[in-house]
Kinemage of the C-alpha trace (Angstrom):
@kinemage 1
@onewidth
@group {chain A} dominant
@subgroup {mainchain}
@vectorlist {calphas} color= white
{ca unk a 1} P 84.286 110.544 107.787
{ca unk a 2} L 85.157 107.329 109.766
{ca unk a 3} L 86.725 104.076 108.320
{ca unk a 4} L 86.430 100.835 110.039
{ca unk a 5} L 86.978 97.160 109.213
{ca unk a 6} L 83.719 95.344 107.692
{ca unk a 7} L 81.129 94.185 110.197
{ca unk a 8} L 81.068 91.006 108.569
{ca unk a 9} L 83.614 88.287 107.060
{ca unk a 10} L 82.000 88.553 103.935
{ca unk a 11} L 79.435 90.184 101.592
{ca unk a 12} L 77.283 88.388 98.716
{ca unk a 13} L 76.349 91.165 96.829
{ca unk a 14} L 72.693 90.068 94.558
{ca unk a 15} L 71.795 92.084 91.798
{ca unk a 16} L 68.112 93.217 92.135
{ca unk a 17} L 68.580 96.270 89.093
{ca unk a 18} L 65.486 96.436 87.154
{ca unk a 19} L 64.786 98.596 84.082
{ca unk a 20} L 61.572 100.130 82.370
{ca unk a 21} L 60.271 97.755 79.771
{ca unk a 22} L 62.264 98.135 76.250
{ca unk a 23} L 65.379 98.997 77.746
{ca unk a 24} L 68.370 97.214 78.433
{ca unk a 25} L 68.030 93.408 79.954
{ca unk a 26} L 68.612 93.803 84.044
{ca unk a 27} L 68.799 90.790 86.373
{ca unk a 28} L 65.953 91.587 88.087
{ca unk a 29} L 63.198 92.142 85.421
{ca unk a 30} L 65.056 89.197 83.530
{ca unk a 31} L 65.507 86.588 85.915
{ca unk a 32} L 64.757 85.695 89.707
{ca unk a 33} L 67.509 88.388 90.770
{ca unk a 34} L 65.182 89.825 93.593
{ca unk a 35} L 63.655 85.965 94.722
{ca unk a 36} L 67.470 84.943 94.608
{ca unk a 37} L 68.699 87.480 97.160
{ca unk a 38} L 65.599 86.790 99.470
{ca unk a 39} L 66.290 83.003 99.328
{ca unk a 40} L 69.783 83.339 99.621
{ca unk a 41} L 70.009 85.637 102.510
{ca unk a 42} L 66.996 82.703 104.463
{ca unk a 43} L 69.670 79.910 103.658
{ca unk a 44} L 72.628 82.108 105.117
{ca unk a 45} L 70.284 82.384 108.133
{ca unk a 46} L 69.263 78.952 107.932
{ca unk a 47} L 72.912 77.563 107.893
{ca unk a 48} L 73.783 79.862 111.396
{ca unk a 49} L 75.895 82.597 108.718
{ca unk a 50} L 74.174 85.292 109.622
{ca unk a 51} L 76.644 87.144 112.137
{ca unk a 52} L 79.247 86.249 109.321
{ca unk a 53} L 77.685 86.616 105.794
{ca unk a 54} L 75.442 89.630 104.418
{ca unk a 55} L 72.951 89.046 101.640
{ca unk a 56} L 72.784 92.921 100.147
{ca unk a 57} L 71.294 93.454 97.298
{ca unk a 58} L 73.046 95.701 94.729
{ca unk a 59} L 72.035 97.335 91.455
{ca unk a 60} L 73.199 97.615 87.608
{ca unk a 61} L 76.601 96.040 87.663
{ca unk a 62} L 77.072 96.748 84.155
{ca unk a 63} L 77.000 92.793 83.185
{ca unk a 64} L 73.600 92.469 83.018
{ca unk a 65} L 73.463 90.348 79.975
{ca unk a 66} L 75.127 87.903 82.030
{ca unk a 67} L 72.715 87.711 84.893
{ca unk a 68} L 71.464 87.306 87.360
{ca unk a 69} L 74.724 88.014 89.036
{ca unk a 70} L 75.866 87.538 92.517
{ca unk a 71} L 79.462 88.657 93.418
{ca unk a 72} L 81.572 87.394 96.989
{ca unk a 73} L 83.444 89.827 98.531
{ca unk a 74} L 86.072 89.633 99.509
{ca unk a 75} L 87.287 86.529 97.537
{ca unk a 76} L 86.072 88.374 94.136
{ca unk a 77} L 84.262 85.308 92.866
{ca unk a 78} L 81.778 86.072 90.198
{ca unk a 79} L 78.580 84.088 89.677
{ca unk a 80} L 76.568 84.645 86.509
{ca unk a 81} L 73.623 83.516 84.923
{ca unk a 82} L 72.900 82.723 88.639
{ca unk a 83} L 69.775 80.652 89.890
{ca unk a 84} L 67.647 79.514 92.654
{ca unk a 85} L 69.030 75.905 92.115
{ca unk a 86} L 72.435 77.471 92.365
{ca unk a 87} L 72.181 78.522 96.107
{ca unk a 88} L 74.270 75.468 97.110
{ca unk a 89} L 76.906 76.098 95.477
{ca unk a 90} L 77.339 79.991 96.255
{ca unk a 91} L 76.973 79.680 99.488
{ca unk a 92} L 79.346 76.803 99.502
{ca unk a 93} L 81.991 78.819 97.904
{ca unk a 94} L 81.116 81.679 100.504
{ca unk a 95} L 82.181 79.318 103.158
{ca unk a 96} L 85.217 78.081 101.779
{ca unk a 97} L 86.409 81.478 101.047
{ca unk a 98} L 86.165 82.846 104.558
{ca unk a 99} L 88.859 80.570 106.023
């Protein structure tokens, strides 16, 4: 095993967790989880973030009655009940959180 530093200056990680129908809530069957990491990671791109900012989506992180949730790393800044109209202002705060 190898460690290294991260390729990138930070990491918005998008929950995408989904669950068969009757179980527990998960941000993506509940909300627009998977359409908010796809649209997230095109305005990243968009803004000229890309070689600095990964979109990866991530699975249950065991809040998911709070979701969608998107977490910033590193910065530790906790979005939930996250939305397409919120885009803005995460990737605002991923910005100001990387100088």
């Amino acid at each position: 095993m190898e460690t290294s530093k991260p390729e990138f200056d930070k990491y918005l990680f998008v929950c995408v967790n989904e669950r068969p129908k009757g179980e527990r809530i998960s941000c993506g069957g509940m909300g627009c989880g998977k359409e908010l990491a796809v649209r997230l990671k095109e305005e990243v791109k968009k803004a000229g973030f890309a070689s600095k900012i990964r979109v990866s989506k991530s699975y249950c992180l065991d809040v998911c009655e709070d979701g969608p949730n998107v977490i910033i790393f590193p910065g530790n800044v906790w979005f939930k009940k996250a939305d397409i109209v919120d885009i803005p202002v995460i990737l605002k705060n991923a910005l100001e959180t990387n100088e």
